[in-house]
BALO-972626 format. One line per field, with one value per residue (C-alpha): x, y, z. Coordinates in steps of 0.02 Angstrom, whole numbers, padded with zeros to 5 digits, always signed. Layout:
x (X_...) $
y (Y_...) $
z (Z_...) $
% end
This chain:
x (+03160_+03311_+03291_+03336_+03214_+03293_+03443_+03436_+03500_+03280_+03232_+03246_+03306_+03160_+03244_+03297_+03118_+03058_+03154_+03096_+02927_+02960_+03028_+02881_+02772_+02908_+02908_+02690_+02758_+02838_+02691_+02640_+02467_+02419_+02389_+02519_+02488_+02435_+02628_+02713_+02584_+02679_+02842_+02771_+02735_+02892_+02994_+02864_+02910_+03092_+03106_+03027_+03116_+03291_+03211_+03183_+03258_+03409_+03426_+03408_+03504_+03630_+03631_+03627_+03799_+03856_+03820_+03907_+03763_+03760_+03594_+03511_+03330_+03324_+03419_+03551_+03640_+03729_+03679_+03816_+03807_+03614_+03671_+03799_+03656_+03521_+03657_+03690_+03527_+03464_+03611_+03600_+03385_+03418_+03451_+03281_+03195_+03275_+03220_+03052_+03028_+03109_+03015_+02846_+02877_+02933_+02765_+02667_+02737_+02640_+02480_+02536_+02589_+02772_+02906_+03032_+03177_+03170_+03312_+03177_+03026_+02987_+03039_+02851_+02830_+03006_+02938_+02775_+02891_+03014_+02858_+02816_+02979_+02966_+02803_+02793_+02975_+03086_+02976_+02976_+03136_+03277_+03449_+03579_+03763_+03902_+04070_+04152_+04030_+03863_+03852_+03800_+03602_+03482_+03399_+03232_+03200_+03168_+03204_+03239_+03367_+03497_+03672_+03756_+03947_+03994_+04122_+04120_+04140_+04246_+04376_+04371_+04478_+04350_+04250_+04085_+03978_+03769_+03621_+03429_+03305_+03146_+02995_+02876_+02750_+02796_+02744_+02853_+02844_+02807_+02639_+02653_+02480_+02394_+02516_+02677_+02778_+02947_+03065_+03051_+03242_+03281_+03205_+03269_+03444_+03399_+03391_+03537_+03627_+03500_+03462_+03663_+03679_+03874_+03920_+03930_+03871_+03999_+03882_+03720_+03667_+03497_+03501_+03387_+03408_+03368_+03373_+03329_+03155_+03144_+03108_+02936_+02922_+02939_+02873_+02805_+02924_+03063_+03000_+03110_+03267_+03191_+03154_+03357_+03410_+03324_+03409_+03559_+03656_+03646_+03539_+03491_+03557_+03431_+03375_+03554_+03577_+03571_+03543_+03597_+03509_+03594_+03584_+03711_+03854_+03848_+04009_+04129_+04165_+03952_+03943_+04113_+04045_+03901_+03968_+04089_+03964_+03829_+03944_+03860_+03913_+03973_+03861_+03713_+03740_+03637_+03658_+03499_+03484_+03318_+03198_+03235_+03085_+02992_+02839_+02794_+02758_+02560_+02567_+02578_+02454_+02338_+02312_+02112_+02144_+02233_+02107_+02096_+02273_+02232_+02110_+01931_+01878_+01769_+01642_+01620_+01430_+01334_+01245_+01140_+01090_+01127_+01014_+00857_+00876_+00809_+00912_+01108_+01057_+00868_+00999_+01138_+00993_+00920_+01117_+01288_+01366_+01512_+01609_+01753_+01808_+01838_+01729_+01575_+01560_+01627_+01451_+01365_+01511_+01510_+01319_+01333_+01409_+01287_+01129_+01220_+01264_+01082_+00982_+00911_+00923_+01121_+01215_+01375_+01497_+01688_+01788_+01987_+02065_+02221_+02216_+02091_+02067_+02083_+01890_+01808_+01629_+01652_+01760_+01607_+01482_+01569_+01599_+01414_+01367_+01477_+01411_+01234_+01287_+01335_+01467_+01579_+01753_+01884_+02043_+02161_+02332_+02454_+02593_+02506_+02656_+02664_+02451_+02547_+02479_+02295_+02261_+02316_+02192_+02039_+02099_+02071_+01903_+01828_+01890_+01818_+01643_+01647_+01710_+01823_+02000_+02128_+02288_+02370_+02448_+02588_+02748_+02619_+02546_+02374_+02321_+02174_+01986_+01845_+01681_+01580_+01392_+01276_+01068_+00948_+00795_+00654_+00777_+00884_+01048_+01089_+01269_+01331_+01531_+01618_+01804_+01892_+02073_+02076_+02091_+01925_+01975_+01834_+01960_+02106_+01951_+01922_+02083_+02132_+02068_+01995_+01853_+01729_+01596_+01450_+01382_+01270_+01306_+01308_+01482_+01569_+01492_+01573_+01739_+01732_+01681_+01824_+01956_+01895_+01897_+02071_+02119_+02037_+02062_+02217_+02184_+02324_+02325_+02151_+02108_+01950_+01858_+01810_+01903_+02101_+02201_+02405_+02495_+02429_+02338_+02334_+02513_+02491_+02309_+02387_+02509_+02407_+02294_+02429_+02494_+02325_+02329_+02502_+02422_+02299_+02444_+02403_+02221_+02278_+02236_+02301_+02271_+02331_+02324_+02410_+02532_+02693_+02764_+02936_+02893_+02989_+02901_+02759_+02867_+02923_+02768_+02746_+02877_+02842_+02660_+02717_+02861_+02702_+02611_+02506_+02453_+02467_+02447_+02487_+02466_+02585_+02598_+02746_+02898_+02897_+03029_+02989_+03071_+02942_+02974_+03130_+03159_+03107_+03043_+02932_+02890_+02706_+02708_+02684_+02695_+02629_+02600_+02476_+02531_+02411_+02264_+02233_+02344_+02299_+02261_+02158_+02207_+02132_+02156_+02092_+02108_+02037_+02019_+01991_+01809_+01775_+01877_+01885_+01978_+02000_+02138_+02216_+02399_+02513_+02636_+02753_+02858_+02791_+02595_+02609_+02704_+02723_+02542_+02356_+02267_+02136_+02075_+01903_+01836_+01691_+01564_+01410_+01426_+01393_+01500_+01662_+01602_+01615_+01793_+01838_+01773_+01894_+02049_+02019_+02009_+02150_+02250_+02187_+02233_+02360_+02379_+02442_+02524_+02694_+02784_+02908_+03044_+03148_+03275_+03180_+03170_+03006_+02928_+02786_+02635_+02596_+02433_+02444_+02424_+02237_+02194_+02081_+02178_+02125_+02153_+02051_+02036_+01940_+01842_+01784_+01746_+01638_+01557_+01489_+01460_+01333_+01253_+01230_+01137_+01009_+00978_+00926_+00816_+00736_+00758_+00664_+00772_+00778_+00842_+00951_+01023_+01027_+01115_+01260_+01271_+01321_+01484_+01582_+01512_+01443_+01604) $
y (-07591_-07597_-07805_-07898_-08008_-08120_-08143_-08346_-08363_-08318_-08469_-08658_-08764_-08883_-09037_-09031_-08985_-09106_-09247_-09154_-09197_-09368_-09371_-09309_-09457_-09568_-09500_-09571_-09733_-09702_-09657_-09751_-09694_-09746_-09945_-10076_-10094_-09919_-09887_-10015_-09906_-09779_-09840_-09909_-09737_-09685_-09783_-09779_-09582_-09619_-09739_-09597_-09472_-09555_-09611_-09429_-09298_-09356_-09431_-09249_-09175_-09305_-09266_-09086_-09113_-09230_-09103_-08968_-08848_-08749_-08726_-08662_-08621_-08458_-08518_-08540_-08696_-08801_-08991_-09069_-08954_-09033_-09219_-09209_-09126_-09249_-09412_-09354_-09329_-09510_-09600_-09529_-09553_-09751_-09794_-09698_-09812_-09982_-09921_-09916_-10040_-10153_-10078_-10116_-10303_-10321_-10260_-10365_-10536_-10483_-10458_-10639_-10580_-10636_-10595_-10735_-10784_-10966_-11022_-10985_-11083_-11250_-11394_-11400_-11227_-11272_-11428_-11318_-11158_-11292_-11356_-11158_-11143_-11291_-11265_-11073_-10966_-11101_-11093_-10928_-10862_-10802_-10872_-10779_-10818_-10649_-10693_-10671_-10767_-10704_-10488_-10410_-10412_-10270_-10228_-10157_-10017_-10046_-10234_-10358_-10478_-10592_-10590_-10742_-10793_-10982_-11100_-11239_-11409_-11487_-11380_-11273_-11114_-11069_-10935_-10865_-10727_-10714_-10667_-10734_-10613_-10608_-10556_-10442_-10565_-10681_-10606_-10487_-10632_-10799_-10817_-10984_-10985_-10834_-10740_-10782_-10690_-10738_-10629_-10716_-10692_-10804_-10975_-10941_-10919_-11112_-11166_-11083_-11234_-11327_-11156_-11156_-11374_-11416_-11249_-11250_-11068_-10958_-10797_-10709_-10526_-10456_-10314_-10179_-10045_-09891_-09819_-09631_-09661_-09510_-09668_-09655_-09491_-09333_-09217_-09222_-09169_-09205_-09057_-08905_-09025_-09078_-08918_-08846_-08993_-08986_-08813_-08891_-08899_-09098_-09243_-09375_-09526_-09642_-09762_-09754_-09822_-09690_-09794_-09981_-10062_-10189_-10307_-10242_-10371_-10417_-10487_-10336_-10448_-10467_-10262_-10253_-10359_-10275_-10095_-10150_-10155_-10019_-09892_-09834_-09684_-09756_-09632_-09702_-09866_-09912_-10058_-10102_-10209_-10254_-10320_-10214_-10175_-10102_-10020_-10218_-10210_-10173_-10363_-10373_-10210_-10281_-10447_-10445_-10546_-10429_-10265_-10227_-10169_-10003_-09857_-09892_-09865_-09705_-09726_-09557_-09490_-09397_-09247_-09097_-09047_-09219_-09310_-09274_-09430_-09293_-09285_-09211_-09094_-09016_-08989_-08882_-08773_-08739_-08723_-08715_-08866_-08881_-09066_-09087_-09277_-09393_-09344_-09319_-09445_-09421_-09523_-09351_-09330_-09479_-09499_-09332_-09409_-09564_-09460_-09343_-09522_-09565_-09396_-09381_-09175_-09197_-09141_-09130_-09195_-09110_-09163_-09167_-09320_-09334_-09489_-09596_-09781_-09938_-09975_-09799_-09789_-09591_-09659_-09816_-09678_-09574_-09710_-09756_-09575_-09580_-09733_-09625_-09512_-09379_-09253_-09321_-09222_-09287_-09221_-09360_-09308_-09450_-09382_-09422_-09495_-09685_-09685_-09671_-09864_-09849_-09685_-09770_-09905_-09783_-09688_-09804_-09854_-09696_-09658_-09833_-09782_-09601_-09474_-09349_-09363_-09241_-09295_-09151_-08985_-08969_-08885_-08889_-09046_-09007_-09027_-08931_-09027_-08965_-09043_-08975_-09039_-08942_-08995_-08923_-08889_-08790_-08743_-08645_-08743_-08763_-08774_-08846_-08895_-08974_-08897_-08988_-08984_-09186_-09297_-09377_-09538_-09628_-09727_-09576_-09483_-09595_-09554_-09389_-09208_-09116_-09021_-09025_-08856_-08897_-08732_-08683_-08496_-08393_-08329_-08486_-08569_-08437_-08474_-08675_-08651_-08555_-08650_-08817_-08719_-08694_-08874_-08927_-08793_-08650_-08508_-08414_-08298_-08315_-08269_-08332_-08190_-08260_-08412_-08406_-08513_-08543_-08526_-08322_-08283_-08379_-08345_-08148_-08143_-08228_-08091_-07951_-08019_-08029_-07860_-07806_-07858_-07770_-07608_-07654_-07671_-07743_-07763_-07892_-08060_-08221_-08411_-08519_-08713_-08819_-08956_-08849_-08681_-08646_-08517_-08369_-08230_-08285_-08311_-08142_-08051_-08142_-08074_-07893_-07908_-07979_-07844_-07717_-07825_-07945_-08093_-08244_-08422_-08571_-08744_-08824_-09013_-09049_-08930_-08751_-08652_-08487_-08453_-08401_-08303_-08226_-08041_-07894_-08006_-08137_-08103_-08130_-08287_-08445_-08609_-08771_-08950_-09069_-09275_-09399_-09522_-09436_-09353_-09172_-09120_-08986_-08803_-08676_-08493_-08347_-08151_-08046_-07892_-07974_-07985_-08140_-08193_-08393_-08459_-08673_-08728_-08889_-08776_-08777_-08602_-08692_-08633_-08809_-08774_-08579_-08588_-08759_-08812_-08790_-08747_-08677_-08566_-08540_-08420_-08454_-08341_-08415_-08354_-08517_-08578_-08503_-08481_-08689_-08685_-08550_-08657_-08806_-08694_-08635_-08821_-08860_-08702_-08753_-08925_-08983_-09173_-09217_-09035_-08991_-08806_-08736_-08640_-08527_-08621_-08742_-08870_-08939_-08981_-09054_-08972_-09003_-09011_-08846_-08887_-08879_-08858_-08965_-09097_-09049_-09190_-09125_-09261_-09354_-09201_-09192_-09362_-09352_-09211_-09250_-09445_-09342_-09241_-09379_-09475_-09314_-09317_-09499_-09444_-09307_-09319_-09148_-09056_-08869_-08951_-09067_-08902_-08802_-08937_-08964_-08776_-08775_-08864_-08849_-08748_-08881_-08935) $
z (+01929_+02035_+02013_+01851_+01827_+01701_+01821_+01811_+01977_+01997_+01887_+01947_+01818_+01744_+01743_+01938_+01973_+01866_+01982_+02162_+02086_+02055_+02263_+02303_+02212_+02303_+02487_+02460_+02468_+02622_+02702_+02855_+02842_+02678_+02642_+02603_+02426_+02376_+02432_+02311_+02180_+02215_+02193_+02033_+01976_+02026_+01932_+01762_+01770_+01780_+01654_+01531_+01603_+01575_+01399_+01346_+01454_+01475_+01318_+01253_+01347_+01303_+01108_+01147_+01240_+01113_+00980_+01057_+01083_+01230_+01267_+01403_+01511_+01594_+01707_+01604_+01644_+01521_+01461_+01543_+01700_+01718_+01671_+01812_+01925_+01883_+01906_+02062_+02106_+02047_+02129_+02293_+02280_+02224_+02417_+02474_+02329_+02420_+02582_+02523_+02431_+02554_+02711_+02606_+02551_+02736_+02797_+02676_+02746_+02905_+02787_+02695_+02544_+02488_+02376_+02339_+02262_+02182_+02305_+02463_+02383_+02470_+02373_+02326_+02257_+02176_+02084_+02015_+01959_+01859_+01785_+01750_+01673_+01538_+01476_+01469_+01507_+01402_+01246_+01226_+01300_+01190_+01228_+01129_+01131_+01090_+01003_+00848_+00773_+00858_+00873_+01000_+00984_+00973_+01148_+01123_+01228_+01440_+01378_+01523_+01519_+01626_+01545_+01570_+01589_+01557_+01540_+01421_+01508_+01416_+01388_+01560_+01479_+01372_+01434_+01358_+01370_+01317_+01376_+01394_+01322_+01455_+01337_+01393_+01356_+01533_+01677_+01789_+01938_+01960_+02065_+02174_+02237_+02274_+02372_+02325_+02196_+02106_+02009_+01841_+01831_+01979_+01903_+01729_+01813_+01885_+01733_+01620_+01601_+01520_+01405_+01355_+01363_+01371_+01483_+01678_+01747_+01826_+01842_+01830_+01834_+01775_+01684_+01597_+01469_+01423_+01269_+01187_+01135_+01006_+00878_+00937_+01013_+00931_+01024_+01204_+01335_+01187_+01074_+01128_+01126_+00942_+00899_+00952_+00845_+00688_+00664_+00588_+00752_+00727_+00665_+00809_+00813_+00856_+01016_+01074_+01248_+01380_+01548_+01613_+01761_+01863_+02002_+02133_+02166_+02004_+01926_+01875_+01703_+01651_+01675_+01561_+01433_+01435_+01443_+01298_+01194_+01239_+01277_+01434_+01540_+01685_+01797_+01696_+01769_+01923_+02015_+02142_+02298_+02245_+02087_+01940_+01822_+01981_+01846_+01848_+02020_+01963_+01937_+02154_+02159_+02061_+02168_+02199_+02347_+02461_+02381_+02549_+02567_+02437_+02450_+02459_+02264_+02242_+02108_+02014_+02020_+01901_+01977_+01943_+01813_+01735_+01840_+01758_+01620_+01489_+01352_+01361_+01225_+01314_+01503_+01396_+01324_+01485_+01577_+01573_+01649_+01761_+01809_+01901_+01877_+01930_+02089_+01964_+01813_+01652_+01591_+01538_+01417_+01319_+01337_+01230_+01081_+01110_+01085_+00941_+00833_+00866_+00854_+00671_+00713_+00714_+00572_+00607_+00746_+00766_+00916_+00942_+00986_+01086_+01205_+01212_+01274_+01178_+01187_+01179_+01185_+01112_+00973_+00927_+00947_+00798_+00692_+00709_+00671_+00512_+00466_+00482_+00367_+00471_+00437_+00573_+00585_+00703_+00735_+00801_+00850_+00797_+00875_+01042_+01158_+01185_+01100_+00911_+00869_+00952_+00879_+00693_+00729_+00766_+00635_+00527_+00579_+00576_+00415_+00351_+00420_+00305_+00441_+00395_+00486_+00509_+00558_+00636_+00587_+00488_+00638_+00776_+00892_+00943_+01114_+01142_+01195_+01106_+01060_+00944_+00883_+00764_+00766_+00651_+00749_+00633_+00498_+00614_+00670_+00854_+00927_+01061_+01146_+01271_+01329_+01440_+01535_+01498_+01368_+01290_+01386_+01521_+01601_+01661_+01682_+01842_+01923_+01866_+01895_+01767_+01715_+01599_+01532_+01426_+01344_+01184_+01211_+01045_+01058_+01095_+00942_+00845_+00921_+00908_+00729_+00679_+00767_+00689_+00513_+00571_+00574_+00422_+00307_+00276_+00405_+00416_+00561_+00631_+00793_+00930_+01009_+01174_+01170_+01166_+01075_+01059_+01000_+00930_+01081_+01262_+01308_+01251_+01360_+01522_+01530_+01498_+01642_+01753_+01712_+01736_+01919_+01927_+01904_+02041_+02187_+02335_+02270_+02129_+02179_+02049_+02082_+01958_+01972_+01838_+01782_+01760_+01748_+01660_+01544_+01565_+01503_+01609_+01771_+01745_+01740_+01897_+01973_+01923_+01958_+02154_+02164_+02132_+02297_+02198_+02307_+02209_+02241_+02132_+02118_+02031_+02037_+01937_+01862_+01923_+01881_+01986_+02152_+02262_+02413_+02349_+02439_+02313_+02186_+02227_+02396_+02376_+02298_+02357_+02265_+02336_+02249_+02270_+02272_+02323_+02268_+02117_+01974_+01982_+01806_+01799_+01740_+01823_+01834_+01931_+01897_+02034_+01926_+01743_+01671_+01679_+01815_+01801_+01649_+01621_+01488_+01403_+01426_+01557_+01545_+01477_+01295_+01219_+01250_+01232_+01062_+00995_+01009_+00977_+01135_+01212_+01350_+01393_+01509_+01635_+01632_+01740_+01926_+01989_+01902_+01933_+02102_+02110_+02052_+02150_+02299_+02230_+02209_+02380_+02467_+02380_+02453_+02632_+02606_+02728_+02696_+02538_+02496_+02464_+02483_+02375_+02426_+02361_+02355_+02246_+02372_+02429_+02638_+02663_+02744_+02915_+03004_+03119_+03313_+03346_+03144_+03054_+02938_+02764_+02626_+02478_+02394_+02537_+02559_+02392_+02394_+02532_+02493_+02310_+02383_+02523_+02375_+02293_+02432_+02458_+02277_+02311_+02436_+02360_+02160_+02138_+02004_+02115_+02261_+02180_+02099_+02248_+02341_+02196_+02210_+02389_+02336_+02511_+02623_+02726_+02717) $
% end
């Protein structure tokens, strides 16, 4: 090959795609088109991604500069080289987030709905939010003076708080410094009446003087930190900084401060005291024109009153060949099964476990466990089986990011009704979705699973895309048995026949299937549809399948690290991400010339899920079936509403509606489309047209 496809002038670097992601969540607040509120929940999101990003990217990439390591991607740039980039970045983005935010609030005082400092309330609202402020801020805020006598306190991590400077009144020269702790446990705002709100910090900074009796207030400034959250996350996006570091380069110091948050105009002294003691970078210091804290601005999205200022809710339906109201276990016998949530229910799923904890034929439950909500029907419905005195085996990955403490709690509870728990694998976190249930029907046992792209979890299952395949078939009962032997017992080196797992086998089969389609030229035909891709042996048999005039098309919401459309190498790729109503989740993949052809996974191709992880890939083998998500992928590469095109120079423009075209938002036409199935099913409840009508999928359409 006359290219060098490991040159890493060809490979975007992760972290800078990473952030053109987080833009692109951003710019769908700007969005005329799209309702008030369902805006500020996007600049909510924003921000929630940013705080964790700061919190473990950067923080990583932080240590790794700190210990001297130069590490890089493929496209080999150095940890300080991306801080600088991604500072940059952030501080030119911060004025498109004021815009925003400030261009929504302005727009919702035409709708009613206010945002107020305590200085604009009417000298009634002011009465009621100083009666707010004695009987629930001032009992449970923390005032806390810093001298010789007082250190500096600990800040927990994304703490809010309004550092204070004073002077005491009777003896003018003194000068003192503090701060008021603002727990988490008081509300973001203020809410005079129903559509009013008021930054918390404005009424407390009424009212230091009585907090700090004897001292006249000189200044003010609100203020929020971030800190490396590796304390509670060890792997996650952290784990290939973790993994670089536990080789002996250097030991982590822990929750050290990596980002300050401040008011803008606040007093040069307040950020010196401050920056005195958390020795902050000073291009990690961001001062904002508006509310800090915006991931609290649920509190405003969440207002039931003004409901009409989001999205219409879409309730997920449950269609063929779950419709019947037979039993979960008599419609798997008969057929494979096919959901893609959140447009169809995630019901079937957990009604599955339901009917296993009750069926007297069930002997044995196994299921992985990787997020799952606080009140989980599929988690009750195990412990009751246990409690049966079934053999109920759970694998429940602790290491889970940000679910450590719920997963301990159902932990425990399952273990307390007699079900066998596995905590995790020793080196590895895993990640994969797999239900397995065993019946004993006339002496013979009976298997069947569940794989999924998404996490065992009935509330994200209402807002982000995944899939779900219910089979009994022979082969993949071999396969689910094996890799559950896997986690509970010492297995060194096993492999899955028709299932792939990481990290021995998925990364190895992807590449052989796109090599595969190499060999077929301009014949080969790839989509793949998933989170992020940044591994590099993948993104270079990409390149060397396209330079051989493979067409392929991926959808990548988040990180991609390919450069598509670069001359002699990746000419016939294109790259597009999806942003809009829901998270795109699911992982896809297509192989023109591979038998089978349609493939689902829990990984991304990225090093952490194709090396550091248990996973899974399961292939699709009923034509209907991968007909259906063939039928998805293709919507989603027509869609011209809420996608995004890469370049290759690794920036992003958004997709226009061509003159005369059709405007194709997929996520309204897949809406619509199972919500009209669903009515004919009303209508005519017969189980072959029922079938034949999920079956059509978008034709109609």
């Amino acid at each position: 090959m006359a290219n060098n496809l490991t040159d890493p002038s060809l490979y975007i670097n992760r972290e800078l795609s990473w952030l053109r992601f987080n833009t692109r969540v951003l710019r769908e607040s700007e969005k005329e088109s799209l309702p008030l509120l369902e805006r500020l929940k996007f600049l909510a999101i924003y921000a929630t991604n940013l705080d964790e990003f700061y919190m473990i990217r950067v923080a990583g990439l932080r240590e790794l500069f700190a210990a001297g390591v130069v590490v890089t991607g493929a496209d080999e740039q150095t940890p300080l080289e991306q801080l600088r980039a991604i500072r940059n970045y952030l501080h030119e983005e911060k004025t498109s987030v004021e815009k925003s935010f400030k261009t929504i609030m302005k727009a919702l005082e035409e709708q009613n709905l206010y945002m107020r400092y305590y200085n604009d309330l009417d000298p009634s609202d002011k009465v009621i939010a100083d009666e707010f402020f004695f009987s629930n801020i001032l009992p449970v805020i923390v005032p806390i003076a810093v001298d010789a006598t007082h250190p500096f306190p600990h800040l927990n991590n994304l703490s809010f708080s309004l550092a204070v400077k004073l002077q005491d009144k009777d003896r003018p020269e003194i000068i003192k410094y503090g701060m008021i702790r603002i727990p988490r446990v008081l509300p973001r705002f203020y809410q005079a009446g129903d559509n009013i709100y008021v930054p918390i910090e404005s009424i407390v900074h009424e009212h230091v003087e009585e907090i700090f009796p004897g001292y006249q207030l000189i200044s003010s400034a609100p203020f929020r930190v971030t800190r490396n959250a590796d304390i509670v996350i060890e792997e996650e996006e952290a784990d290939d900084f973790m993994m670089i570091l536990e080789q002996g380069l250097k030991l982590r110091r822990k929750g050290a401060f990596v980002r300050l948050q401040v008011q803008k105009g606040a007093d040069p002294e307040i950020i010196e005291f401050l920056n005195s003691h958390m020795k902050i970078f000073h291009k990690d210091i961001y001062a904002y024109e508006i509310p800090l804290n915006l991931p609290a601005l649920w509190q405003i999205v969440g207002n039931k009153d003004f409901s009409y200022l989001c999205l219409p809710p879409n309730s997920p339906k449950i269609l063929p060949p779950f419709t019947s109201g037979e039993s979960i276990f008599n419609v798997i016998e008969r057929e494979d099964a096919l959901i893609f949530h959140p447009y169809e229910s995630f019901d079937p799923m957990t009604q599955m476990i339901k009917e296993a904890a009750k069926d007297p034929r069930v002997i044995s439950i196994r299921m992985t466990l990787y997020r799952v909500e606080q009140r989980s029907q599929i988690i009750q419905a195990l412990i009751d089986a246990a409690s049966e005195g079934k053999q109920v085996t759970v694998m429940v990955e602790l290491k889970a990011r940000f679910d450590e403490e719920n997963n301990l709690h159902w932990v425990k509870a399952l273990e307390n009704a007699g079900a066998h728990v596995i905590y995790g694998i020793t080196g590895f976190k895993v990640h994969a979705k797999i239900t397995q249930i065993i019946r004993k029907i006339d002496g013979k046992l009976k298997f069947y699973m569940h794989f999924g792209t998404g996490n065992y979890n009935a509330s994200t299952a209402k807002i982000y895309t995944d899939v779900s395949y219910f089979t009994c078939k022979e082969e993949f009962a071999k396969d689910s048995t094996t890799f559950f032997h896997i986690l509970s017992g010492f297995s060194k080196n096993r492999r899955l026949s028709t299932l792939s797992m990481s990290p021995m086998q998925i990364k190895n089969r992807v590449i052989a299937m796109i090599n595969n389609e190499a060999k077929k030229g301009a014949e080969g035909f790839i989509i793949a549809k998933m989170n992020s891709l940044v591994d590099p042996d993948v993104i270079k048999a990409l390149y060397y399948a396209s330079t051989q005039g493979v067409k392929i098309k991926l959808i990548i919401r988040g990180i991609c690290c390919l450069r598509p459309g670069v001359k002699g190498v990746s000419e016939t790729i294109e790259v597009k991400s999806i942003v809009g109503k829901y998270l795109e989740h699911a992982r896809i993949f297509y192989f023109k010339h591979s038998t089978p052809q349609m493939y689902i996974s829990s990984a991304d191709w990225m090093p952490r899920n194709l090396e550091r992880r248990l996973e899974l890939m399961t292939p699709i083998i009923e034509q209907p079936l991968m007909q259906k998500l063939y039928e998805i992928l293709q919507l989603q590469l027509n869609d011209n509403q809420l996608s995004w095109k890469l370049g290759p120079d690794g920036e992003y423009t958004k997709i226009e509606v061509p003159k005369g075209a059709k405007p194709i938002n997929n996520h309204q036409i897949l809406e619509d489309y199972i919500n009209k199935i669903y009515k004919s099913i009303k209508k005519d409840a017969t189980s072959s047209k029922a079938s034949r009508l999920s079956r059509k999928l978008f034709k109609e359409s």
